[in-house]
ZAMARGU-4260 file (C-alpha; in steps of 0.2 Angstrom, whole numbers, plus 5000, padded with zeros to 4 digits):
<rodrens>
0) 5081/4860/5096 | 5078/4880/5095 | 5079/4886/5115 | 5063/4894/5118 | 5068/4911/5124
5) 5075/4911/5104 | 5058/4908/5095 | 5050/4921/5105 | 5062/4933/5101 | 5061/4931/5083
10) 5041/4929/5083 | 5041/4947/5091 | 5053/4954/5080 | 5043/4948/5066 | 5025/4955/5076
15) 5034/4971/5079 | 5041/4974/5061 | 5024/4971/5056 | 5019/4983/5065 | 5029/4996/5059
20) 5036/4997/5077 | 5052/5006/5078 | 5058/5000/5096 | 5058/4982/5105 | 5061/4986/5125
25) 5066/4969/5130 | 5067/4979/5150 | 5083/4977/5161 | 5092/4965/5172 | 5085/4956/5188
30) 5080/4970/5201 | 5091/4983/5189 | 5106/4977/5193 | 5119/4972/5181 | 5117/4953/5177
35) 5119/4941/5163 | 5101/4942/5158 | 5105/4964/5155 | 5120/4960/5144 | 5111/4947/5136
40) 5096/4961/5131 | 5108/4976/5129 | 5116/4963/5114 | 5101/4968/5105 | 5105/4985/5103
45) 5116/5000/5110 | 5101/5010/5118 | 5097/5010/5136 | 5082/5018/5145 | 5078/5023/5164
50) 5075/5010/5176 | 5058/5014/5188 | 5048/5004/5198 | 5032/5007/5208 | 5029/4997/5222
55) 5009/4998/5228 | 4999/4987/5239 | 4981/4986/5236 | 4976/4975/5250 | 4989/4977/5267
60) 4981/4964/5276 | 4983/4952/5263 | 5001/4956/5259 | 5004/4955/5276 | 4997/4937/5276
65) 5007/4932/5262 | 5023/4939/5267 | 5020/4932/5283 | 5017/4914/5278 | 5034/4918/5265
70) 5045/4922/5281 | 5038/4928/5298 | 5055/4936/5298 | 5050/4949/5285 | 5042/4966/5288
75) 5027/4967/5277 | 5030/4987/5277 | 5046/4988/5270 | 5045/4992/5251 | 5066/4999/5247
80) 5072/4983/5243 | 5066/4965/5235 | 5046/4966/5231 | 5034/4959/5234 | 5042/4953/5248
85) 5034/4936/5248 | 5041/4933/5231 | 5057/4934/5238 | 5069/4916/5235 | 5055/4910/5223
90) 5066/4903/5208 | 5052/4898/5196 | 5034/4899/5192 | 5021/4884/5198
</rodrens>
């Protein structure tokens, strides 16, 4: 069985040769810290880039719901660590 996360890499690589594309940036680690998943990117290649996020929220109110209904707990306006906030603990995608 090919794992997934395998044929997608060789579908792109294939897509961006293609293309004539030069660089692939698979992106970083989880929240840019220095993880499994970094080392397992940074075994594609030597090169490594700046790591930047921006962290916007379009509609406060319904942030605030959603953080709120994530973890009362929480404060809706802090933005320095884990965002969105109410994504914070989820471990997979519905």
């Amino acid at each position: 069985m090919v794992q997934s996360t395998k044929l997608m890499l060789h579908f792109v690589r294939g897509w961006a040769k293609d293309r004539a594309n030069q660089v692939l940036h698979l992106g970083g680690g989880v929240g840019a810290s220095n993880d499994s998943l970094l080392l397992f990117k940074g075994g594609f290649s030597p090169l490594r880039h700046a790591f930047a996020t921006l962290r916007v929220v379009i509609d406060e109110s319904e942030y605030g719901r959603l953080v709120a209904a994530s973890d009362p707990q929480l404060d809706p306006q802090e933005r320095t660590g884990f965002f969105p906030l109410y994504r914070q603990g989820v471990t997979e995608l519905a």
